[in-house]
Residue, then its C-alpha position, 0 to 999 in steps of 0.5 A: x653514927x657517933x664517930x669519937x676523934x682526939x686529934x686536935x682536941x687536947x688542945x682545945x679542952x687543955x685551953x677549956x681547962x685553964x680558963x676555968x682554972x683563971x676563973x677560979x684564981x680570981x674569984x679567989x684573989x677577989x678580982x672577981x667575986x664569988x657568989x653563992x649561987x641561990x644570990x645570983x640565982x635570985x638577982x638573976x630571976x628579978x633580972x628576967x621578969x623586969x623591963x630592960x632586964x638584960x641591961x640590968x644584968x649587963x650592969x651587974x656583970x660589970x659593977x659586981x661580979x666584975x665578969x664584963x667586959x671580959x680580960x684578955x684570958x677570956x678573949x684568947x679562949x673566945x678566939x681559940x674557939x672560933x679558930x677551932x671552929x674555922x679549922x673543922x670548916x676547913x677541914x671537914x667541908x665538901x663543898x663544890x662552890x663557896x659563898x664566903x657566908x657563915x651563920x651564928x646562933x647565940x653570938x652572944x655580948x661581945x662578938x669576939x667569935x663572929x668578929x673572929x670570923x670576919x677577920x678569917x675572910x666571911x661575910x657574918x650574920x649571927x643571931x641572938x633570942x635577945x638584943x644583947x649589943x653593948x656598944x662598949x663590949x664590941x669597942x672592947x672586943x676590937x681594942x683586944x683584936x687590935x692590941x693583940x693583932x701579933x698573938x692570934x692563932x691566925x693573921x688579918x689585914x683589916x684595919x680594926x678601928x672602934x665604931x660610933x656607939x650610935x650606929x654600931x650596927x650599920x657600922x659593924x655591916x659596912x666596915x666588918x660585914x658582920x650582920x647582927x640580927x635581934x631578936x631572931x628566932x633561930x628555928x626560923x630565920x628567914x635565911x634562904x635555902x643553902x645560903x650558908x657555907x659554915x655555921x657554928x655554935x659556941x656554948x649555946x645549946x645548953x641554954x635552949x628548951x630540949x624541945x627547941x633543938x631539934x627544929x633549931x637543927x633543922x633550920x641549919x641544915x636547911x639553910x647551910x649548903x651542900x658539903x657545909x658544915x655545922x661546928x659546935x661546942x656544948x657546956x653540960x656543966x652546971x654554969x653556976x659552978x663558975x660563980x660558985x666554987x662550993x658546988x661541983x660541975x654536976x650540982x644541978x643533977x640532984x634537983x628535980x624539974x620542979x625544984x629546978x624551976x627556981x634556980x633556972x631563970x630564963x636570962x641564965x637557962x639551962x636545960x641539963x641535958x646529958x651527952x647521949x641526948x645531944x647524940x639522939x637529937x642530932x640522929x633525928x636530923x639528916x646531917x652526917x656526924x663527922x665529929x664527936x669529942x667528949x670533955x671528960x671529968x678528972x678523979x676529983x669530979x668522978x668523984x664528986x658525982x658519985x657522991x651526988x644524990x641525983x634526982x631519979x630521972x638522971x639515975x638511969x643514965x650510964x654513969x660515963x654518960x652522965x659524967x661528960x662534961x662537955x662536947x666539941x660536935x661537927x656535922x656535916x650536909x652531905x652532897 
């Protein structure tokens, strides 16, 4: 059962919102460059297929698009994330005993999410499909951390101080107790049984194959403890809207799978799954829905939709269901 809650969660979409608004601006005053996605589409696609492809990305992130590492906007939106993310913990958790542990699948380049949470007091391991530690991204991170101490949604105590590039992993165990792990195949990670007080997830489904997600799910309510809770945020939008400002949000619905295959490289996935598919996958699973916000389009994007030619297999979508943009999901494993 889909329970719809629009406490809290203004918000979080209003802050959603002006990042992308920020995006935009700069993209505009070529701070940021503005691409034609089939050009990024295609660097992206040599990217997936080379040695060291994810390096090169890095690079290009940072050389081109100028997207890395990312401006104090982009890491407040990082934190207010995780905050959101902490405070449906705090709010939905029946546990009886806690281990102070949290998990994260998709941590991602800059860690402002996992380190976020070892500042709000748990011991941290989070995941990736990929390696994807930059040394200079997570020194970026703490300086953020560390110059911005005084604006944060919460407080810390801990001393933030940058780590040795060479051994940034043990030092980010010993000084953060923030274990990261890549590659780590979250449909199975190894994790004992009920291990876990807290688990979240920051727009990362979208980028994981449909048949992948439900054993994903799976594992994390294996792993999560009874009265845990799962805390997620899914991006349905067309990512390469956020480089190409000529294309709506809902572009990738017009392609067939096999026209989409080209414009779907596997260092930039997304699967275009829709809102009500995320719900019918979550039903197969034993977790309890405790929370479903939907990021609903403005008239400009109803708009945009309407006109889209969609390729047949989205025709039979109920058009509101096609046209959410996003979710904010919590679930819990009952006692």
């Amino acid at each position: 059962m889909s329970i719809y809650s629009t406490n809290n969660a203004q918000k979080f979409w209003t802050n959603l919102k002006s990042f992308e608004i920020n995006y935009y601006k700069k993209c505009s005053n070529n701070s940021i460059i503005n691409m034609n996605f089939k050009y990024k589409c295609l660097i992206q696609n040599i990217f997936s297929v080379l040695p060291k492809g994810e390096i090169l990305n890095y690079i290009f992130q940072k050389k081109i698009t100028k997207t890395l590492p990312p401006n104090n906007d982009v890491f407040f939106e990082k934190v207010e994330t995780a905050y959101c993310h902490y405070n449906n913990f705090k709010n939905h958790n029946k546990l009886m005993y806690t281990h102070g542990k949290y998990y994260e699948f998709g941590a991602g380049w800059t860690l402002t999410i996992p380190l976020s949470m070892t500042f709000l007091g748990f011991e941290v391991y989070c995941i990736d499909i990929r390696k994807l530690i930059i040394p200079d991204l997570i020194n970026d991170s703490l300086n953020k951390f560390h110059i911005n101490k005084n604006k944060l949604p919460f407080k810390f105590e801990k001393y933030v101080n940058p780590l040795n590039n060479n051994e940034i992993l043990k030092a980010l165990s010993e000084q953060y107790k923030l274990n990261y792990i890549a590659p780590k195949d979250a449909r199975k990670t190894g994790f004992k049984e009920n291990s876990f007080d807290f688990i979240s997830s920051s727009a990362t489904l979208e980028h994981i194959p449909k048949n992948d997600i439900l054993s994903i799910l799976r594992e994390c309510y294996r792993i999560l403890s009874p009265g845990g809770v799962l805390s997620m945020t899914i991006d349905y939008k067309d990512h390469w809207a956020y480089f190409d400002k000529e294309i709506s949000v809902y572009n990738f619905l017009k392609y067939s799978d096999k026209q989409w295959e080209k414009y779907n490289p596997s260092l930039h996935y997304q699967n275009r799954l829709r809102h009500s598919e995320y719900l019918e996958i979550i039903s197969q699973t034993d977790f309890k829905v405790i929370k479903v916000v939907p990021e609903l389009p403005d008239d400009r994007e109803k708009q945009e939709l309407s006109t889209l030619s969609l390729f047949d297999k989205y025709k039979r979508f109920d058009k509101d269901d096609l046209a959410i943009k996003g979710s904010e999901i919590v679930l819990i494993k009952q006692i």
